[in-house]
N, C-alpha and C positions, 0 to 999 in steps of 0.2 A: 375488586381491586383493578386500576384503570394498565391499562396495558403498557408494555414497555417499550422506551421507543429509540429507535437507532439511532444513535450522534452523527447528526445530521452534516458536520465538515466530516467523517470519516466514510461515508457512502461513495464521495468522486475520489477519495485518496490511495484505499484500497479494494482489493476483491478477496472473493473466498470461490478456492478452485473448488473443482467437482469431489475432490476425497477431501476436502474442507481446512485445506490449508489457506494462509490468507498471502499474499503477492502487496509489496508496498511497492510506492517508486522510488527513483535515486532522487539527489540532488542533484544542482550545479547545469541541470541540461533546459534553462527555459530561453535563456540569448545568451549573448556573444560566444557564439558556439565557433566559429570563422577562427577564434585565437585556441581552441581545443584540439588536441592530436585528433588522426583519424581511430586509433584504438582507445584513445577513451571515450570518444563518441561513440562508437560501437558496444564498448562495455555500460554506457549510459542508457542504451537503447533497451536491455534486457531488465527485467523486473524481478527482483530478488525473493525469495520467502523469505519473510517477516520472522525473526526468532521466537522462539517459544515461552521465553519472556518475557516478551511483548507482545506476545495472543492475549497470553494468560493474564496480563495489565488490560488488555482493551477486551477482553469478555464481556463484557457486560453491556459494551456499549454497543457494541456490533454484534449481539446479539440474535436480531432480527436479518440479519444478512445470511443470504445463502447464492 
């Protein structure tokens, strides 16, 4: 059986920390940041953990990520 292989758009999208949670990113933070408060900038900056939801829908494909 030929090996399983990671979904290749979700490799740069998220990570999986050290105790194997996985970290997405926000929206809304690629330009015209110049018309965005400085506290939502700041809150844009930090990287969320991904709900458990939504692990448990991308298993499969993020598999191979650690």
């Amino acid at each position: 059986m030929p090996k399983m292989k990671t979904h290749s758009s979700l490799k740069d999208r998220i990570k999986v920390t050290a105790t194997g949670k996985v970290r997405r990113q926000k929206a809304y933070q690629n330009h015209l940041m110049q018309g965005k408060a400085k506290s939502q900038k700041q809150r844009l900056g930090k990287s969320p953990i991904m709900a458990k939801g939504d692990v448990a829908r991308l298993k499969q494909q993020i598999a191979n990520l650690k």
